[in-house]
DRENNU-188436 format. One record per residue: residue number from 1; residue in one letter; y, x, z of N, C-alpha, C, O in turn. Coordinates in pm, 1 decimal. Layout:
N
LUMKOL  fivex  bapa       n.Y       n.X       n.Z      ca.Y      ca.X      ca.Z       c.Y       c.X       c.Z       o.Y       o.X       o.Z
LUMKOL    NUM     A         Y         X         Z         Y         X         Z         Y         X         Z         Y         X         Z
...
REM end
This chain:
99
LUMKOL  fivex  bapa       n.Y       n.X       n.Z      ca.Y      ca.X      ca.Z       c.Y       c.X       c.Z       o.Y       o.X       o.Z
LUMKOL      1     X     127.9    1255.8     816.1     260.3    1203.5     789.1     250.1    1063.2     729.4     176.1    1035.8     634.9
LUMKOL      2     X     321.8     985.5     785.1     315.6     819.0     727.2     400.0     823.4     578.5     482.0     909.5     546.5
LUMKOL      3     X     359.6     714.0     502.5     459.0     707.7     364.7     551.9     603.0     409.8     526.7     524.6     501.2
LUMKOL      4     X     631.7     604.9     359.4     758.7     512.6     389.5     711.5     410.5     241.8     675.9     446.7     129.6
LUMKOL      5     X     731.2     264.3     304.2     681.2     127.8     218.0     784.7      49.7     234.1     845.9       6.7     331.8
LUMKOL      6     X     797.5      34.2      69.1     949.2     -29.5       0.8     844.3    -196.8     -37.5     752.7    -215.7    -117.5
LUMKOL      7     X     904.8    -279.7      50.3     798.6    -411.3      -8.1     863.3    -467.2     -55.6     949.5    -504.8      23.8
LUMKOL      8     X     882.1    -509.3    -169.1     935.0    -575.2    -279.2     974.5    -737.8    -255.4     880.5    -805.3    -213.3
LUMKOL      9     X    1083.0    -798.0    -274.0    1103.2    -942.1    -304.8     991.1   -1041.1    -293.6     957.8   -1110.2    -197.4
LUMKOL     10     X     941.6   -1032.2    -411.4     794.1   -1108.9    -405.8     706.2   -1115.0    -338.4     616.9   -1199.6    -334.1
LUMKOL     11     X     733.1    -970.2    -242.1     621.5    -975.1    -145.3     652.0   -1028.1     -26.0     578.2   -1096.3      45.1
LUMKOL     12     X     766.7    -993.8      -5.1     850.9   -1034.6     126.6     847.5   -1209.5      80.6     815.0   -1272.2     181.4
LUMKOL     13     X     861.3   -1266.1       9.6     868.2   -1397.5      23.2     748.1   -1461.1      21.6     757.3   -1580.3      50.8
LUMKOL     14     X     600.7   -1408.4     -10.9     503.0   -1466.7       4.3     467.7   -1449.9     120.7     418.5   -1555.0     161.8
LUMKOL     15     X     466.7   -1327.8     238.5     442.2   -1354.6     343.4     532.7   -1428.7     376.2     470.9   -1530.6     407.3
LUMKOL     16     X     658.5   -1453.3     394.2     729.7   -1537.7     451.2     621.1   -1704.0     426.4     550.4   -1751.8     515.1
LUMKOL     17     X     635.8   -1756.7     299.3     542.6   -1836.9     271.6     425.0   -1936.5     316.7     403.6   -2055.0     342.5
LUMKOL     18     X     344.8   -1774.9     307.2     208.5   -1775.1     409.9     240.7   -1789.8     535.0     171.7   -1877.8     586.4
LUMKOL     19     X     324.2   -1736.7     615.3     378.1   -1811.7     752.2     435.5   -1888.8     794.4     455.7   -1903.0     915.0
LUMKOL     20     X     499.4   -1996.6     658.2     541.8   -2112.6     688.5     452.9   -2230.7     648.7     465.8   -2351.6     668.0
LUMKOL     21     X     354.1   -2154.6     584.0     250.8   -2251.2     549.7     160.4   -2287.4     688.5     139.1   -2402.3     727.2
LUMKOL     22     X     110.0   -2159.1     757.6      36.0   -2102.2     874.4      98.5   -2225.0     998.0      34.2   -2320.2    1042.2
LUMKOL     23     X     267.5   -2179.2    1040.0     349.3   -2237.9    1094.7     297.2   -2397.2    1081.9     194.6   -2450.8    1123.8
LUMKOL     24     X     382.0   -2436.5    1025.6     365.5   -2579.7     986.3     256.6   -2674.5     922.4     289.5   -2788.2     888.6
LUMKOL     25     X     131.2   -2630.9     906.0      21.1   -2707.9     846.4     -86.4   -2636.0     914.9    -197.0   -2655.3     864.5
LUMKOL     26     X     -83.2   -2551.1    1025.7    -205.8   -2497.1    1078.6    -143.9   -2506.6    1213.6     -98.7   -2616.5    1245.7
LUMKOL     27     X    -136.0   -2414.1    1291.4     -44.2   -2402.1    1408.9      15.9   -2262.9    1395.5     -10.2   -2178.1    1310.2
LUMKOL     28     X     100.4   -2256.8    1495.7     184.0   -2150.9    1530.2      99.1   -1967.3    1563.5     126.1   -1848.4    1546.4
LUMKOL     29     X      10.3   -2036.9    1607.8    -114.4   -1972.4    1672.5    -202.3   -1851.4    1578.3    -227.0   -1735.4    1611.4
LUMKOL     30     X    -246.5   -1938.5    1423.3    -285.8   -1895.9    1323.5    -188.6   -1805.0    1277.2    -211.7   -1688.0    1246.3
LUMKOL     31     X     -58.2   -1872.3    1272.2      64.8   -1787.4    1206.2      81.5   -1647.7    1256.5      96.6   -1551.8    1180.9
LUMKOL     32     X      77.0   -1636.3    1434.7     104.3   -1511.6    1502.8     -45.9   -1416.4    1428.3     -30.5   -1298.5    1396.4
LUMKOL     33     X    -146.8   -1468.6    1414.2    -262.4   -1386.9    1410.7    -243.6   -1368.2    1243.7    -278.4   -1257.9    1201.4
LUMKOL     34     X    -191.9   -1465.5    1144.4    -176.2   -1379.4    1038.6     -81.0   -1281.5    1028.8    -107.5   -1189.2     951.9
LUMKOL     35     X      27.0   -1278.6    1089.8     149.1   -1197.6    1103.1     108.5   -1037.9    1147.5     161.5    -931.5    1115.5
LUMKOL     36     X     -21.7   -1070.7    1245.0     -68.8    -970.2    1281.1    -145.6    -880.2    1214.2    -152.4    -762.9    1251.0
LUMKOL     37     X    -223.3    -936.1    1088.8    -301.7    -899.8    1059.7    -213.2    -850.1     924.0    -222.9    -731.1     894.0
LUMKOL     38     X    -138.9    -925.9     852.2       4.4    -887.9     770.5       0.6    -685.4     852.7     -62.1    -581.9     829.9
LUMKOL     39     X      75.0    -717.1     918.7     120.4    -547.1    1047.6     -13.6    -432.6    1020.5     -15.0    -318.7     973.9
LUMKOL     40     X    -120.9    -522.4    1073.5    -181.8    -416.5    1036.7    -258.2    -355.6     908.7    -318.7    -248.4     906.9
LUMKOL     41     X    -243.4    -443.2     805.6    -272.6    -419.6     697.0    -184.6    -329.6     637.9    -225.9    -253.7     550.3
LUMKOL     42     X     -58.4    -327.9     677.6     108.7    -252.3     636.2     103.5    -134.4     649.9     154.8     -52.4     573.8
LUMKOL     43     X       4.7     -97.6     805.5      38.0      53.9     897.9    -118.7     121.9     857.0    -152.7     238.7     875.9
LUMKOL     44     X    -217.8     -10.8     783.4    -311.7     114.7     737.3    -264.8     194.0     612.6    -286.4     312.9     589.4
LUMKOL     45     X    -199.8     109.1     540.7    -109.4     168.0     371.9     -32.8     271.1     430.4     -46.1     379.7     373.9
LUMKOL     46     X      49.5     268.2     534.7     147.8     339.7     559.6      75.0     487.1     617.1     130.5     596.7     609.0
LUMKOL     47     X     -35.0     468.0     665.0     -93.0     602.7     727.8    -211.0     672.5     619.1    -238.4     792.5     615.4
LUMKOL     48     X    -265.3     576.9     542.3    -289.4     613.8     452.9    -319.0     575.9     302.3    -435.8     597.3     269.7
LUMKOL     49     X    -232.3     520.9     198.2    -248.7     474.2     102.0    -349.7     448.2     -12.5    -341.6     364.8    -102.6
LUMKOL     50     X    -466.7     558.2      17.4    -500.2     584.3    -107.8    -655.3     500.3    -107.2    -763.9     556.5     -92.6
LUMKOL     51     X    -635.3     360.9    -125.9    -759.7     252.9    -145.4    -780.8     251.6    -269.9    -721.6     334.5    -339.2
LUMKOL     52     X    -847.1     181.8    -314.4    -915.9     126.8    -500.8    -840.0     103.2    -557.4    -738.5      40.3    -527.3
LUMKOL     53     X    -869.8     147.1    -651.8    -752.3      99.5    -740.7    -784.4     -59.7    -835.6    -871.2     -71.6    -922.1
LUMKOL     54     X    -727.6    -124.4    -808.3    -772.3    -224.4    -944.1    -682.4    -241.5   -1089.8    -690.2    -348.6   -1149.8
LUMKOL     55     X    -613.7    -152.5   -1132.7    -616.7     -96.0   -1250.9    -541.8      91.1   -1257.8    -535.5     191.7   -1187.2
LUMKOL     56     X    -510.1      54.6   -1357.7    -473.7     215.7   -1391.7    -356.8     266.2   -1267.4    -336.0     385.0   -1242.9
LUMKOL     57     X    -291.7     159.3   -1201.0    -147.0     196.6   -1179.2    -133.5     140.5   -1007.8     -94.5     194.8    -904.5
LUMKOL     58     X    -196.8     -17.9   -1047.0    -269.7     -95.6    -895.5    -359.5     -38.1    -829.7    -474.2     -19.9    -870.5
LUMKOL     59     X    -295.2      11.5    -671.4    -397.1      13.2    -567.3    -397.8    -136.0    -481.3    -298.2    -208.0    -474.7
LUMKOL     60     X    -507.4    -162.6    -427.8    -486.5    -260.8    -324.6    -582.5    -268.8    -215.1    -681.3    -195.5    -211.6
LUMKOL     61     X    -546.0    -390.1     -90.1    -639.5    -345.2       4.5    -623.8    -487.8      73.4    -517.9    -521.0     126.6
LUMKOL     62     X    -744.9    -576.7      68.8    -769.2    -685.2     150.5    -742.0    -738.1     270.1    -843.9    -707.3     331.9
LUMKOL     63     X    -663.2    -806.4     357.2    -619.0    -843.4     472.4    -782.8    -843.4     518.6    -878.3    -847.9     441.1
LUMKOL     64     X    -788.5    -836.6     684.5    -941.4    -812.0     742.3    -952.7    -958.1     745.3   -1045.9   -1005.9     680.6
LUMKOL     65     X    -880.2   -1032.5     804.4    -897.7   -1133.1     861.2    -863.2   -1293.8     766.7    -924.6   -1399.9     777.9
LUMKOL     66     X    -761.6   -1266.5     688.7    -701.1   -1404.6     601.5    -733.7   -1356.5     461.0    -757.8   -1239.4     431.9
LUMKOL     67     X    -731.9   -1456.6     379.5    -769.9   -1428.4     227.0    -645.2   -1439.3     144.3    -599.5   -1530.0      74.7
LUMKOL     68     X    -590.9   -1276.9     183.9    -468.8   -1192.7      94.3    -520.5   -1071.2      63.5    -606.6   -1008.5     125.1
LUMKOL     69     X    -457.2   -1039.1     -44.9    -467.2    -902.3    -114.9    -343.6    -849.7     -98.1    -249.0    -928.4     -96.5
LUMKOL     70     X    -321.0    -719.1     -83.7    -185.7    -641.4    -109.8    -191.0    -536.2    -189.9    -251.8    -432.1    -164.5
LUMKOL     71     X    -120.1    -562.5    -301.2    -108.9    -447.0    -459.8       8.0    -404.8    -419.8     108.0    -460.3    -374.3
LUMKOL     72     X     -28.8    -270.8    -450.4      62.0    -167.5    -414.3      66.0     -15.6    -524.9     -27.0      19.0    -597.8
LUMKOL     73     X     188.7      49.9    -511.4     184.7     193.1    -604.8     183.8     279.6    -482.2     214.8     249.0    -367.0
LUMKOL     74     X     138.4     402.8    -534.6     192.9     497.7    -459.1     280.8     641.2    -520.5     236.9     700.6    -619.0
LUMKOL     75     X     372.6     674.3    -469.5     427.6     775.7    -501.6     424.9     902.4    -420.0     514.3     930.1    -340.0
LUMKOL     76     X     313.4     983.1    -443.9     273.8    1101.2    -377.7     381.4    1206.6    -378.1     353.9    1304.8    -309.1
LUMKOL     77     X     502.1    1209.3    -442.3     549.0    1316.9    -448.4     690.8    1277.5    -327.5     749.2    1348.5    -245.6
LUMKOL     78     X     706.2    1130.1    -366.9     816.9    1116.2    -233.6     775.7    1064.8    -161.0     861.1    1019.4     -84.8
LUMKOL     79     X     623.8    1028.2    -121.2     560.5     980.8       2.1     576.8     853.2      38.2     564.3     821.5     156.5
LUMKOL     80     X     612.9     744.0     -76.7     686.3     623.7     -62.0     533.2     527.9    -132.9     460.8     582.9    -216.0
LUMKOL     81     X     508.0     396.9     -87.7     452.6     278.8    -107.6     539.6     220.5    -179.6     660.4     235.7    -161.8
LUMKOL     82     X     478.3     131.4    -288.5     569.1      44.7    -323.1     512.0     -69.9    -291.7     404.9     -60.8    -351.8
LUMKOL     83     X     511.9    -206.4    -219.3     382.0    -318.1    -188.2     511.0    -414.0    -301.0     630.4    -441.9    -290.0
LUMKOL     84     X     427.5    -432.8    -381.4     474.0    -510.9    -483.8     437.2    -671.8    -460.3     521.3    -759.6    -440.9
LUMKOL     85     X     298.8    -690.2    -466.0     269.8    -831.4    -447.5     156.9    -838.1    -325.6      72.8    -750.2    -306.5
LUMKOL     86     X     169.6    -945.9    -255.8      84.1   -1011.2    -175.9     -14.0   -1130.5    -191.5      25.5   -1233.5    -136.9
LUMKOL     87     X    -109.4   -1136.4    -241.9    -152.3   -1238.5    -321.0    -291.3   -1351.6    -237.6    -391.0   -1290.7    -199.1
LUMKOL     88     X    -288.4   -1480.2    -219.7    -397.1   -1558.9    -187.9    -486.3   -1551.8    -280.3    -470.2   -1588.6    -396.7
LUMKOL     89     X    -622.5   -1485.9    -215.3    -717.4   -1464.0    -295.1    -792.9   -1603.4    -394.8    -886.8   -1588.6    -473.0
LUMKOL     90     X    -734.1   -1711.6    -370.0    -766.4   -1852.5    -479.6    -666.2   -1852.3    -592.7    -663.2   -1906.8    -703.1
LUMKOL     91     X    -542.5   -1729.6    -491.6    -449.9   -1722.7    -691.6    -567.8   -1746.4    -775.3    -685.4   -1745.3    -739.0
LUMKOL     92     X    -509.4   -1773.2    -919.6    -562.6   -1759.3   -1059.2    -551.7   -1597.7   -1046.2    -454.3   -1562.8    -979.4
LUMKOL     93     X    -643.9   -1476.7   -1104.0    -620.2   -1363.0   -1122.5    -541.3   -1318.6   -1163.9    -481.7   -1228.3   -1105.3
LUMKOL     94     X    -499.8   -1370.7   -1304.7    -428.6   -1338.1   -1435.8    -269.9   -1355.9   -1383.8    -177.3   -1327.9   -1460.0
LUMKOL     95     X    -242.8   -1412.8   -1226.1    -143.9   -1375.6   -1161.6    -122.8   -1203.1   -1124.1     -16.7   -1141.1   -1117.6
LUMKOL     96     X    -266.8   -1151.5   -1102.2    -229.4   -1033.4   -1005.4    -116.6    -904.2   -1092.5     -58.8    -928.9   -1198.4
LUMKOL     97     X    -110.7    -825.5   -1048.4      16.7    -729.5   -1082.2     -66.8    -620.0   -1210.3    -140.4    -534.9   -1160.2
LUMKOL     98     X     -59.5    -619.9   -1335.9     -98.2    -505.6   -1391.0     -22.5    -429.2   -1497.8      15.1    -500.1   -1591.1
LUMKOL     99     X       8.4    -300.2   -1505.2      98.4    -232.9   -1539.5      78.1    -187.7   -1698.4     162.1    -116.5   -1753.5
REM end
């Protein structure tokens, strides 16, 4: 059974971001293949959530291909993701999400 993934504001606007960055300072080209790789990073969480945790509360799980992270909760009892932040792995850390 897939979990249903609630992606948060912040997250939704950094990929947006990252694909207007992709878009317009790389090509269009890069953009489709991060978008892609965005998708499938989404439908491995969604089929199965349960990666490393990087703290008590943060799970997350590395894009294969571009240098993003995606922090995420999970809620086992209503089967729901929460993808909170999407992060460029040159962030400063002390950005990432901890509870």
């Amino acid at each position: 059974m897939n979990y249903k993934i609630i992606v948060s504001p912040i997250a939704s606007q950094s990929i947006e971001d990252a694909l207007e960055y992709y878009i317009y300072k790389v090509s269009k080209k890069v953009a489709l293949d991060f978008l892609k790789n965005y998708r499938k990073t989404y439908k491995a969480i969604q089929t199965n959530p349960f990666y490393q945790f990087h703290d008590n509360n943060y799970r997350f799980l590395p894009f294969d291909k571009f240098p993003y992270i995606a922090f995420f909760i999970v809620d086992e009892p209503s089967k729901t993701v929460f993808l909170n932040a999407v992060f460029h792995t040159s962030q400063n850390p002390s950005k990432y999400p901890v509870k």
